[in-house]
C-alpha positions in Angstrom: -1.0 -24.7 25.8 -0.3 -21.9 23.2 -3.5 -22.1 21.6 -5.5 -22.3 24.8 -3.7 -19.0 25.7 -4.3 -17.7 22.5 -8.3 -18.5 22.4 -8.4 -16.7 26.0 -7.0 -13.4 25.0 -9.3 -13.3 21.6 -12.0 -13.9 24.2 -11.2 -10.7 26.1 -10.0 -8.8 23.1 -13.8 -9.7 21.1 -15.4 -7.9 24.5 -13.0 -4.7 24.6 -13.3 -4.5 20.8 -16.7 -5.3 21.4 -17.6 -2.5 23.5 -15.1 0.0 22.0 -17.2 -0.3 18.4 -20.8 -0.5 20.3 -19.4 3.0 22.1 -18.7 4.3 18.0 -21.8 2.9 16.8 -23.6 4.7 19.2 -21.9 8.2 19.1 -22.4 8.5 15.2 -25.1 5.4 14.4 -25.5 4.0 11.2 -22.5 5.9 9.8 -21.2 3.6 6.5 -17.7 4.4 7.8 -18.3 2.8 11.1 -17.5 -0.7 9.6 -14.3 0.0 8.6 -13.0 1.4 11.9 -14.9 -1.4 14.2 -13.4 -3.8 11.4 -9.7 -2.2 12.1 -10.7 -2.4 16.2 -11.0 -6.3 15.8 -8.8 -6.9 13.0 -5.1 -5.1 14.5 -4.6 -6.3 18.0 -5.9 -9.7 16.5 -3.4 -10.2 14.1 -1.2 -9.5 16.8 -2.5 -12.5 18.9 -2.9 -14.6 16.5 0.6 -14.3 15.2 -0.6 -14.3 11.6 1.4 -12.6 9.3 -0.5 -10.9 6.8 0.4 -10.0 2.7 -1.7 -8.0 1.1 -1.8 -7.0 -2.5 -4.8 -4.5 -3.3 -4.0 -2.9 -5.9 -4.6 0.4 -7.2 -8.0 -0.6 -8.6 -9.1 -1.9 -5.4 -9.3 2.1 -4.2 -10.5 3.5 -7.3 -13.4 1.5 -8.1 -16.3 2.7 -5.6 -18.5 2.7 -5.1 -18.6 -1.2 -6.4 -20.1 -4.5 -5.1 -16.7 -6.6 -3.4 -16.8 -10.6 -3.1 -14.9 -12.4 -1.3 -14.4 -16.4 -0.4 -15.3 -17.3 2.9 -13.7 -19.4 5.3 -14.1 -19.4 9.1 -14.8 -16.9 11.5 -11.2 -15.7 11.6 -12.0 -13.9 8.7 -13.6 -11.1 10.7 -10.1 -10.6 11.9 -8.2 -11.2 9.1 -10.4 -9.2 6.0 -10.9 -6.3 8.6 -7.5 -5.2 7.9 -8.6 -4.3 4.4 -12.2 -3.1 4.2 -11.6 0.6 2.4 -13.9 3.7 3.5 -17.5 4.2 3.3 -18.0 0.1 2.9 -20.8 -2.1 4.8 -21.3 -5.3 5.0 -24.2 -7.8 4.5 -25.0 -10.5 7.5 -27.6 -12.8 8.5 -30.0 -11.1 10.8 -29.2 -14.1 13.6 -25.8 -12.1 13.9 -27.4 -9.9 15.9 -28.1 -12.0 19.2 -24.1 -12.3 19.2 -23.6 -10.1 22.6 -21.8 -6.6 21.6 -20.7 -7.2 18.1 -24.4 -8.2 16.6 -25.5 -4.4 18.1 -22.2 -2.7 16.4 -22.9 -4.5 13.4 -26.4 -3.2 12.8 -25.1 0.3 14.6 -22.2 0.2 11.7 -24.8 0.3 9.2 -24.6 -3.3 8.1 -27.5 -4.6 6.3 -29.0 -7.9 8.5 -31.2 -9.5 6.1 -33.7 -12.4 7.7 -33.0 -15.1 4.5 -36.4 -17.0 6.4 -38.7 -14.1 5.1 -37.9 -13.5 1.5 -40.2 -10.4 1.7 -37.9 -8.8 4.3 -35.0 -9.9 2.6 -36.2 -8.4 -0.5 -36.4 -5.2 0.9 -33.0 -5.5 2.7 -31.9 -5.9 -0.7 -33.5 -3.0 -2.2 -32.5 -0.7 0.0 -28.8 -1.7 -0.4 -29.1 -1.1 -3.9 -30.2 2.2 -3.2 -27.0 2.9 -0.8 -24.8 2.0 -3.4 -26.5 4.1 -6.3 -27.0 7.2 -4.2 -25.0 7.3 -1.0 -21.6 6.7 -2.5 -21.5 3.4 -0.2 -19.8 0.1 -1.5 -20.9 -3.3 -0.3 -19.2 -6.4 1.0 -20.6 -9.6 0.1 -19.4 -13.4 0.8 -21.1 -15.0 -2.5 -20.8 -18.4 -1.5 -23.5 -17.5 1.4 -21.9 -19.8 4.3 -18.1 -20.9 5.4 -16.6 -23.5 3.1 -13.8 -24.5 6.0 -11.2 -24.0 3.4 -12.6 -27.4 1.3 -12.8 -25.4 -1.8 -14.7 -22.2 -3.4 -18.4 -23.0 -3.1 -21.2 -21.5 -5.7 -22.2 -18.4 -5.6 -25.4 -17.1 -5.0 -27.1 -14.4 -7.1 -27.6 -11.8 -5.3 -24.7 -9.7 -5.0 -24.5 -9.5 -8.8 -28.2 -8.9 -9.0 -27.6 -5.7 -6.8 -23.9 -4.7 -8.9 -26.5 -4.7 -11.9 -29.3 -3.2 -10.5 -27.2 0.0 -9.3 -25.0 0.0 -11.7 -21.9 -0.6 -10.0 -18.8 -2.7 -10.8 -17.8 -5.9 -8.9 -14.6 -6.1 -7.0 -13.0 -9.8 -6.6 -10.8 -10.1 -3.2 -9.4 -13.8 -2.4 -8.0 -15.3 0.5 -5.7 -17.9 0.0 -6.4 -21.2 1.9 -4.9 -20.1 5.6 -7.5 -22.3 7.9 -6.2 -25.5 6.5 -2.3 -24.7 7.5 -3.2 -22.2 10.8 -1.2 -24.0 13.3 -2.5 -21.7 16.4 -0.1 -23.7 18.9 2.6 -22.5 17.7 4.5 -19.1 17.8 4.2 -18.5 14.2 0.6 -19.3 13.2 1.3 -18.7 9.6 0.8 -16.3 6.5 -2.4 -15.2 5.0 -2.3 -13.9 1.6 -5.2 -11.6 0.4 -5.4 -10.3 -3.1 -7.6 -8.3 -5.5 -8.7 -8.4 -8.8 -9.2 -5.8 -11.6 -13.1 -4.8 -11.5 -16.0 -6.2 -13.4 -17.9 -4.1 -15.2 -21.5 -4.7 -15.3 -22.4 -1.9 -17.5 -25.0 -2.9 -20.4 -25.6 -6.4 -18.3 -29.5 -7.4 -17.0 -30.3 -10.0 -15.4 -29.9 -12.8 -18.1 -26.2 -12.2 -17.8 -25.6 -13.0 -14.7 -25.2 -16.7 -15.0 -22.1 -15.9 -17.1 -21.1 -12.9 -14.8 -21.0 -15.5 -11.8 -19.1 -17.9 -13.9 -16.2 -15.4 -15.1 -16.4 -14.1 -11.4 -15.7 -17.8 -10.0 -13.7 -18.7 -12.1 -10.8 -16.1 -11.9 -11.1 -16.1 -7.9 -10.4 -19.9 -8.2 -7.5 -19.8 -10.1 -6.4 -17.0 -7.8 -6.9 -18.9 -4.7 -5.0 -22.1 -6.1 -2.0 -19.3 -7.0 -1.4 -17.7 -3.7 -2.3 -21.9 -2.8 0.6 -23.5 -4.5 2.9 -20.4 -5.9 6.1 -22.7 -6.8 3.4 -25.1 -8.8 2.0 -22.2 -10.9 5.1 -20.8 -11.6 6.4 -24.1 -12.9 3.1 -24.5 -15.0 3.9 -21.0 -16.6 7.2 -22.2 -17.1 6.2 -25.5 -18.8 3.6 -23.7 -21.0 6.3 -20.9 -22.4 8.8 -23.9 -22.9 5.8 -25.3 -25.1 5.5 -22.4 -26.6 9.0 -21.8 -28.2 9.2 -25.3 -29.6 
């Protein structure tokens, strides 16, 4: 009954919030700052609904590195709402261009300045490209990307795809990890207290000096530590007594 409640009020709240960001989008279009305020617009009163409690550590590198290319894992479609609580100033985000049949929030999106890019036509997309990696060279604009390129349901960190590290290369620009810890597999949305969502960042990249031969390895390093972050905020009491196990070796 809770959740059936619950599904019915995010129905109502994804038109108002709808509606309220499509009103932004058109008083000041394409504004890069426009995502992050229709990202707070869905993101808060959510939350709130949802009963998710949220923990966030950012970081003071998280701030200081833009403009910069962020990845994050991806999940479900909750993490509109969740990840919306975080996106910092001047950042946009890149979608397929099917999001923008989705009544309200598909017209904010592209009104946010979101780049849609039609993955069908790799000419187009291309070009979508390009003119991202222009944004973030010139127009002090940062870029959120989902690497793994669809929702892996919380079964695991998929591969990554090249292209956000292609366009953190091309401009020049570092690469911000963000993780999620695994909250869709223990989101219990009939009852009062859905749950906690961890999100947390990692110290920047550099892709200074890299081309495009390095980005095999960059992907790997990237992967890598976002995995072993995920299974941390995952299983905290295991990692800590792995630590502990390891220094134990250590002295004997």
């Amino acid at each position: 009954m809770l959740f059936v409640l619950r599904m019915l009020l995010m129905g109502v709240h994804f038109v108002i919030a709808g509606a309220l960001g499509l009103a932004l989008g058109i008083c000041r279009p394409f504004n890069p700052d426009n995502s992050r305020l229709c990202a707070r617009l869905y993101a808060l009163p959510a939350m709130w609904i949802l009963r998710l409690r949220l923990k966030a550590q950012m970081g003071a590198h998280f701030d200081r590195s833009r403009p910069c290319v962020i990845v994050a894992n991806h999940q479900s479609n909750y993490d509109l709402f969740i990840l919306g609580n975080i996106v910092p100033p001047r950042t946009v985000c890149i979608g397929k261009k099917s999001l923008k049949w989705v009544p309200f929030f598909g017209q904010l999106f592209w009104l946010a300045g979101n780049v849609l890019i039609d993955r069908g036509n790799p000419l187009r997309a291309r070009l979508s490209i390009r003119k991202t990696t222009e944004a973030l060279q010139h127009k002090d604009t940062s870029i959120w990307v989902f690497p793994e390129g669809t929702r892996n349901q919380g079964k695991g960190l998929l591969p990554f795809k090249r292209g956000a590290f292609q366009m953190a290369i091309d401009a020049g620009v570092p690469i911000v990890p963000v993780c999620v810890s695994t909250y869709v597999r223990d989101m219990r949305l009939n009852e009062w207290d859905s749950g906690q969502v961890m999100i947390r960042s990692l110290p920047a990249l550099s892709t200074t000096g890299l081309t495009s031969d390095d980005i095999p390895e960059l992907i790997a390093l990237c992967h890598s530590q976002m995995q072993a972050c995920i299974e941390q905020m995952d299983n905290p009491q295991r990692t800590h007594e792995a630590l502990a196990q390891t220094d134990a070796e250590q002295l004997t």
